[in-house]
N, C-alpha and C positions, 0 to 999 in steps of 0.2 A: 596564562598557561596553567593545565591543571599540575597540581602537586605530585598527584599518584601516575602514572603511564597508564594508557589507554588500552587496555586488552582485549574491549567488546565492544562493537561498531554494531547499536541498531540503526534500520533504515528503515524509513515509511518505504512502500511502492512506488503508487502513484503519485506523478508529482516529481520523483527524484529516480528510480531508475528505470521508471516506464512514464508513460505516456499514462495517465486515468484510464480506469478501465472503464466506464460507466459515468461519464459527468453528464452536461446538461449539455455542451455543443453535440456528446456522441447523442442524447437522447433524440435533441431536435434535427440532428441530423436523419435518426430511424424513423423520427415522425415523418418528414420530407420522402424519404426511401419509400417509404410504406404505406404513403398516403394518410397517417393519419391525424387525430386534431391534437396536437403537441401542446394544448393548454388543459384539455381532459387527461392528458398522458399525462404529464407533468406535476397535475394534479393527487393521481392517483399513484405517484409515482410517491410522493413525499407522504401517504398515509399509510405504504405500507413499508417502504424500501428496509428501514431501519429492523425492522425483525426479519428482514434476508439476510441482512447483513449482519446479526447477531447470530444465525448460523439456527433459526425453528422455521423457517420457509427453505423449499428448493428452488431453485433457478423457473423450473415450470411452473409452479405452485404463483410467486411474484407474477410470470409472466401470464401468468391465466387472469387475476389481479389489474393488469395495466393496461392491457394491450387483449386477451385472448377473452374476455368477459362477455363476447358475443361475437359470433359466425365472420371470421376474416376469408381473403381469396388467397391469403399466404399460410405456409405451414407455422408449427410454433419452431420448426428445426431451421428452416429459414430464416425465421427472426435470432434464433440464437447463433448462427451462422455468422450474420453480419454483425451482433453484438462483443464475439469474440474477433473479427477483423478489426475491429477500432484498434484496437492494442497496438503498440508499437515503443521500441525499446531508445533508452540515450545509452548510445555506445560508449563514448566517452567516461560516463558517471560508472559504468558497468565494469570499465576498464580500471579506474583508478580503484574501485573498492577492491576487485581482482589483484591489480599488484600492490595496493598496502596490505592485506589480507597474506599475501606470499610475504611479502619483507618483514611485517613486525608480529608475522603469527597470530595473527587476531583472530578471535571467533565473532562470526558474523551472523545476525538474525536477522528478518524481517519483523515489522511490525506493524499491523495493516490494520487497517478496515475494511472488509471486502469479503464479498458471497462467495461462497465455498465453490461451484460450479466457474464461475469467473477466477476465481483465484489456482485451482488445480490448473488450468488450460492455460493460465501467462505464465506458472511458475517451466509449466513445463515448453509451452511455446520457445520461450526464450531461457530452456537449459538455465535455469535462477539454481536448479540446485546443485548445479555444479561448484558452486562457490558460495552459497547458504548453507548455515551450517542446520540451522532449523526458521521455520515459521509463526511465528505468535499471529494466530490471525483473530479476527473476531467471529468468522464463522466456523472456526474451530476450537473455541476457547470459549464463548457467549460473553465474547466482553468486550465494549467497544471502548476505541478513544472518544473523551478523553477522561473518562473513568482511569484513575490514578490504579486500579486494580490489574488492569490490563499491562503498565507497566511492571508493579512490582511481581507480576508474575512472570513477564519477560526477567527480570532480575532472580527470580528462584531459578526458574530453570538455567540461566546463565551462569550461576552461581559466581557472580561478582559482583564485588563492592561498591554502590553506584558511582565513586567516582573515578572508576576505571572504566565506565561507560560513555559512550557517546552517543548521542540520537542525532539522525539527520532527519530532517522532516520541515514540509514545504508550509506547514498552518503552521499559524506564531502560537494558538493557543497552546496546540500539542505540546511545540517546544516548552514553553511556559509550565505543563504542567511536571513535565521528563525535568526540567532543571527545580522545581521547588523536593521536589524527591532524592535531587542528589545529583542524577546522571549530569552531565557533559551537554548541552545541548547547542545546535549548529540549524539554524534555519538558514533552510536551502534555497536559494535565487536562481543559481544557474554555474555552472561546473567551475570556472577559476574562484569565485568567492568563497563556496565552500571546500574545493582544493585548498585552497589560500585559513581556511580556518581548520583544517584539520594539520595541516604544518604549524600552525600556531598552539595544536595540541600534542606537539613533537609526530604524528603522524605526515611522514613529508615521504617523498620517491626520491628523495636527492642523497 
């Protein structure tokens, strides 16, 4: 149990209160969709993804990139179309950070990795800021996980002690790098286990 009380609850996205926005089953899924060769996609997908995702590519720019690099029978608004349907929410996970957030007055951030164009459309698909108090993303910040930089700027702007913080997030490394910094760290399985660890950080609904 930590020492200090828990004030700041960061959360990755993906993984723990959404569905990924962008992995490899949604990818080979669009290839499937869209007819096309999902190992050229894929390909061309891991040379550029990572500078969309540090927030100097736009969503078009990538897409021109992977998929729009020669004359398609689809639009590029069609491909982003079905790109933002992949999303989908765990209500449950949504809920409990909702009612710890109400009972022990926490401020809550996001802490992401994730294309600016992808990240405005779930934040607001699924009403996130109704109960985020801010965002640390990497396409708005140019800093990715798991650059140690990206958290301790999540910790400026929070302006809390890291061992008043908690990270939830679904990669061990993350975690690993969030707990050698100080914060609280809680890798995520699946809803009772990390309920079950954040009552063990005296965050409980009982």
């Amino acid at each position: 149990m930590s020492s200090a009380p828990i004030t700041t609850l960061f959360l990755d996205l993906g993984g723990v209160l959404l569905s990924n926005g962008w992995d490899t089953a949604c990818r080979r899924k669009a290839a499937e969709a869209f007819g096309l060769d999902a190992a050229e996609m894929e390909e061309r997908h891991h040379l550029t993804f990572d500078t969309y995702e540090v927030g100097k590519l736009t969503l078009d720019g990538y897409l021109e990139r992977i998929v729009f690099y020669q004359s398609r029978p689809f639009t590029m608004q069609e491909f982003r179309k079905f790109m933002f349907a992949q999303s989908s929410s765990f209500p449950e996970m949504i809920e409990l950070v909702q009612k710890l957030k109400a009972k022990h007055g926490l401020k809550v951030a996001v802490l992401s990795n994730e294309g600016r164009e992808l990240q405005v459309h779930r934040i607001q698909a699924f009403a996130l800021a109704s109960f985020i108090d801010y965002f640390i993303v990497s396409s708005f910040v140019h800093l990715r996980k798991p650059d140690e930089e990206i958290f301790r700027l999540a910790l400026d702007v929070s302006q809390t002690p890291p061992p008043q913080c908690a990270y939830i997030e679904d990669r061990p490394m993350f975690v690993d790098v969030a707990r050698r910094l100080g914060i609280e760290g809680i890798c995520h399985r699946g809803y009772a286990t990390t309920k079950a660890a954040l009552a063990g950080l005296s965050l409980s609904l009982d």
